[in-house]
C-alpha positions as CSV (number, residue, x, y, z in Angstrom):
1,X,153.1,91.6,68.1
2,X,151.2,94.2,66.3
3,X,150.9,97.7,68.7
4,X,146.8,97.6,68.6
5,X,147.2,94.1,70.2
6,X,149.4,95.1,72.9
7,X,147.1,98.2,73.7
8,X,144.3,95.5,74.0
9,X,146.3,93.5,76.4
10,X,148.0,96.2,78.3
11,X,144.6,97.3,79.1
12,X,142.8,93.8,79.7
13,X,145.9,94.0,82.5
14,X,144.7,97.2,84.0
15,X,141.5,95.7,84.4
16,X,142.2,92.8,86.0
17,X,144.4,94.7,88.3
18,X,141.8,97.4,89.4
19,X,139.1,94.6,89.8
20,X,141.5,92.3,92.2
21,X,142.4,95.8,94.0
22,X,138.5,96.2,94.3
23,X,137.6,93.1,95.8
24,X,140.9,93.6,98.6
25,X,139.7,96.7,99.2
26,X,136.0,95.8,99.4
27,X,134.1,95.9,102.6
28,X,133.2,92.5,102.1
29,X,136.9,91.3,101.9
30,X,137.5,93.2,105.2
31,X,134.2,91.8,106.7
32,X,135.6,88.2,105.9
33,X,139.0,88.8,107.3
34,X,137.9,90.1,110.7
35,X,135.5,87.7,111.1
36,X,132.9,90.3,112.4
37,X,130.0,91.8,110.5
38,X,128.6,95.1,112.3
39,X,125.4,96.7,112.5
40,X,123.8,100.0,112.8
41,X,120.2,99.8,114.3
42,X,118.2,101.7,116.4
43,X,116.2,99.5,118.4
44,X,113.0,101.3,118.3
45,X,111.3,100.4,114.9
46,X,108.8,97.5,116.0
47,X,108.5,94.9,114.1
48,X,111.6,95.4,112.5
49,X,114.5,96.6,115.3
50,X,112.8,96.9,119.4
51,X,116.1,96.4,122.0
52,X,115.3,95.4,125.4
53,X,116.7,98.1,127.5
54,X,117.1,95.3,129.8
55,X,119.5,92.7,128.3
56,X,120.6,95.4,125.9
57,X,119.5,92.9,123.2
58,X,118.0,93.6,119.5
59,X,114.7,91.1,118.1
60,X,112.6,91.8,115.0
61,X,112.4,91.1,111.9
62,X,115.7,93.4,110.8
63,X,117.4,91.2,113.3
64,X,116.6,88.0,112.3
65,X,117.7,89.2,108.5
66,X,121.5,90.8,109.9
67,X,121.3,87.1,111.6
68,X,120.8,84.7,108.6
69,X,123.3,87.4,106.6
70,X,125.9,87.0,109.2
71,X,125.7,83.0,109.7
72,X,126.0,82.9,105.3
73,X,128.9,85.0,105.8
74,X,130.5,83.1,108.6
75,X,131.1,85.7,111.1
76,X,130.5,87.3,114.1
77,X,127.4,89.7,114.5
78,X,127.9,92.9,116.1
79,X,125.2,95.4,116.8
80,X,126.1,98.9,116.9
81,X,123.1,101.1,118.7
82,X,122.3,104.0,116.7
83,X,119.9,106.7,115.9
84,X,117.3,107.5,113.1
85,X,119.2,111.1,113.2
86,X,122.7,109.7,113.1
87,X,121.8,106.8,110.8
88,X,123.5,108.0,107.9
89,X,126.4,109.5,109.0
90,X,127.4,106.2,111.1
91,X,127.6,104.5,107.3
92,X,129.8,107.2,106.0
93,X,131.9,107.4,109.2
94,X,132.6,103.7,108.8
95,X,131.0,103.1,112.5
96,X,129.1,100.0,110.9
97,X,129.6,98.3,107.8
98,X,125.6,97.6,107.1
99,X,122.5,99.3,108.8
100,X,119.1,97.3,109.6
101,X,116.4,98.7,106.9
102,X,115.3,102.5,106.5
103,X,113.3,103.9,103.8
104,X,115.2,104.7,100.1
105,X,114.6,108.4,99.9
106,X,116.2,110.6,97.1
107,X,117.7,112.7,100.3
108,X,119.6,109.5,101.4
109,X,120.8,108.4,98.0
110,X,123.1,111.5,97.6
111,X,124.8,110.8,100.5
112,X,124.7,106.9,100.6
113,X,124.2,103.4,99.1
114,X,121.0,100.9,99.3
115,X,120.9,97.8,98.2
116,X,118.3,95.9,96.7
117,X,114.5,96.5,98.6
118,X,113.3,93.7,100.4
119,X,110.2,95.1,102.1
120,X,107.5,97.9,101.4
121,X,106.0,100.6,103.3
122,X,103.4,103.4,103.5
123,X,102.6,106.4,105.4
124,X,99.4,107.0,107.6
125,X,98.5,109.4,110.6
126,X,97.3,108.4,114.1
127,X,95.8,110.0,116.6
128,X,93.5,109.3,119.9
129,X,90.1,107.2,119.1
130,X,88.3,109.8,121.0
131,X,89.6,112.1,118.0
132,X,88.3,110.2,114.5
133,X,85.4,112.3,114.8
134,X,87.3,115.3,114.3
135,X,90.2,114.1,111.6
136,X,89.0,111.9,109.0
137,X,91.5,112.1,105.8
138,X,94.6,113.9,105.1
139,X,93.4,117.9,105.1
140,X,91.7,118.0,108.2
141,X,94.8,117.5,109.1
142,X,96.6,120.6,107.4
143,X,95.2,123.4,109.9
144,X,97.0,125.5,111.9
145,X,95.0,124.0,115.1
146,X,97.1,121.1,114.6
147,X,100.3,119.8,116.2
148,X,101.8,116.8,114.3
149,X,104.3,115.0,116.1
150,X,107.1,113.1,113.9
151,X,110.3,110.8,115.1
152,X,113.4,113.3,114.2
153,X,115.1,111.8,111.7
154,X,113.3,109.9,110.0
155,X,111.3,109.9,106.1
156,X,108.1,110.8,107.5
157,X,109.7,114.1,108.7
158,X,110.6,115.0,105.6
159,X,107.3,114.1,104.4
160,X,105.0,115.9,107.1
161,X,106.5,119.3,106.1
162,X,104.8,119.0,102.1
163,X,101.7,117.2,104.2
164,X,100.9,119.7,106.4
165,X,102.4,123.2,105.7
166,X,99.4,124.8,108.2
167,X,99.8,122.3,111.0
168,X,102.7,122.7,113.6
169,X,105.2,119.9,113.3
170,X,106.7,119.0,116.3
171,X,110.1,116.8,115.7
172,X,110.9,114.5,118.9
173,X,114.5,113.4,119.6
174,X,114.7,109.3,120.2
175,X,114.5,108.1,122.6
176,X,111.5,109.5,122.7
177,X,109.0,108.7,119.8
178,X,106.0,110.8,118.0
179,X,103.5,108.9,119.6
180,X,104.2,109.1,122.6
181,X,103.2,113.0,122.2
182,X,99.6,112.0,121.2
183,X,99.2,109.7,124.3
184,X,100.2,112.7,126.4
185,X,97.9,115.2,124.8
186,X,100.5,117.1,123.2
187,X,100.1,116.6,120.3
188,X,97.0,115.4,118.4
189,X,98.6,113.4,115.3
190,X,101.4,111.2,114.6
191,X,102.8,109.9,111.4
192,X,104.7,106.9,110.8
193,X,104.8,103.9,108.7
194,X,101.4,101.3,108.0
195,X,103.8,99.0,109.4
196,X,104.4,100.7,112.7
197,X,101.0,101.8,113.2
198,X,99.6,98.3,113.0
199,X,101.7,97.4,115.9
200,X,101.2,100.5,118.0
201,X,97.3,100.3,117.9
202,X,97.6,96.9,119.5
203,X,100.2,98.1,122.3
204,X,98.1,101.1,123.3
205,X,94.4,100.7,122.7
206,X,93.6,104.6,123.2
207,X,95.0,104.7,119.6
208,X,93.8,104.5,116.5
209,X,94.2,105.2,112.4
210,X,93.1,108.0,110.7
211,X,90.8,106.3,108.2
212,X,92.4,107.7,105.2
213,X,91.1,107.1,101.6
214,X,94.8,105.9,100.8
215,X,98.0,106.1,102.7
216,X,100.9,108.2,101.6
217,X,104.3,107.8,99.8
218,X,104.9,104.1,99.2
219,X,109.1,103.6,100.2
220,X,111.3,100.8,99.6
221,X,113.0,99.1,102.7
222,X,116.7,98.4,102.3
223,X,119.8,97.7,103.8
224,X,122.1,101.1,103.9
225,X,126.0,100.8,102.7
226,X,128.4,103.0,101.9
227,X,128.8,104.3,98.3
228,X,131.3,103.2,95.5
229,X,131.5,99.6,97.0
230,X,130.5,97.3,94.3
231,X,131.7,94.1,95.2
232,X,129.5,94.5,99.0
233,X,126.5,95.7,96.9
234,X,126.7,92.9,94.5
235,X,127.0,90.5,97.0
236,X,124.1,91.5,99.3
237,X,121.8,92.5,96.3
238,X,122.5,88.9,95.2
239,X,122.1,87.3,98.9
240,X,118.4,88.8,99.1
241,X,118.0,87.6,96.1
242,X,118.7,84.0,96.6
243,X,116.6,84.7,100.2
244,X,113.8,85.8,98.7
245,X,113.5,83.2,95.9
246,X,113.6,80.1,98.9
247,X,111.2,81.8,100.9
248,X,113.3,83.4,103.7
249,X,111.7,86.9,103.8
250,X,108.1,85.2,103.7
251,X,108.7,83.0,106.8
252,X,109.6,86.2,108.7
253,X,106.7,88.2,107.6
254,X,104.3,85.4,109.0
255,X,106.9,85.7,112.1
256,X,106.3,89.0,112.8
257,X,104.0,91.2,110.8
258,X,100.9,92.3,112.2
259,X,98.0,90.2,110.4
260,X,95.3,92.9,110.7
């Protein structure tokens, strides 16, 4: 056989060999073989992740997806409680193969994977409704007057940093959250996602929106993995895919999602 052919074929072999290696190797493989899929959440994102203290159980629309993922896969579902500060570093520590959506940020991407987005978000302020008189678009918040409260850990607190440079940002640990500051007078302005904020002004009545002209920094929502893991990825950018194309993802938004 000629020597070109058996260079071809020598490293066709190779190939083979690193992509079977791959696949044992793969968190998905591992997944399957312990018959267990776990996942990082934080319980206090509502819709998407709210635990009852009580039971120590997780509802939401997050949930319900890690659910349907788990039952495709065949295993076990194992909830691993988190925070928004510690979210990352429970990926790369391997304390959870899969984490219930966060925002794709270019910070995050250095340091982990995403899969494919499945839901999108904005950014808006909120204060008291006794205070729309006083804030009534983005640069009346920027003053030094100000105290903006934000969830440490999270995109927006990256974000209220280039928002507000004259404000005072004032990052609250979980389990604590940044509104929580505005209903105690301590701070006048919160910032979190559209999503959130729809939900929070029906809990709490003494809040309200900061009537905007237009919400800030559009994100992606997406599962979190750990980086160089392409058989995982492929297969959960190719489950929300199928999910997504029979309707799966539009049933839970009518289950869950705020309709004002």
């Amino acid at each position: 056989m000629p020597t070109k052919k058996i260079i071809i074929f020598t490293v066709l072999a190779l190939l083979l060999a690193n992509s079977a290696i791959a696949q044992s190797d793969s968190r998905l493989h591992k997944i399957l073989q312990s018959g267990e899929l776990r996942v990082g959440t934080t319980g206090d994102w509502n819709p998407m992740t709210v635990r009852d203290p009580g039971t120590n159980s997780y509802k939401g629309f997050d949930i319900d997806v890690v659910t349907e993922l788990a039952k495709d896969l065949g295993v076990k579902l194992k909830f691993v409680a988190t925070e928004w500060k510690t979210l990352i570093n429970g990926i790369v520590a391997d304390k959870y193969d899969i984490s219930t959506s966060a925002s794709v940020t270019p910070q995050r991407i250095r340091t982990v994977g995403f899969t494919k987005s499945y839901y999108q978000i904005s950014t808006v302020p909120l204060t008291l409704k006794k205070n729309l008189g006083q804030f009534k678009d983005w640069e009346d918040i920027n003053q030094p007057s100000v105290t903006v409260a934000v969830t440490l850990g999270t995109s927006q607190e990256q974000q209220v940093k280039k928002f507000f440079p004259s404000a005072s940002i004032r990052s609250i640990e979980a389990p604590a959250r940044d509104f929580h500051e505005v209903l105690a007078g301590r701070a006048q302005i919160s910032v979190t996602s559209n999503l959130e904020a729809a939900m929070l002004i029906q809990a709490h009545s003494q809040l309200a929106i900061v009537p905007v002209s237009e919400s800030r920094t559009p994100a992606d929502l997406a599962f979190i993995v750990k980086q160089g893991d392409q058989v995982w990825l492929n297969f959960l950018d190719h489950w929300i895919t199928i999910k997504q194309n029979r309707g799966f993802f539009k049933m839970l938004k009518a289950k869950w999602m705020p309709t004002n």
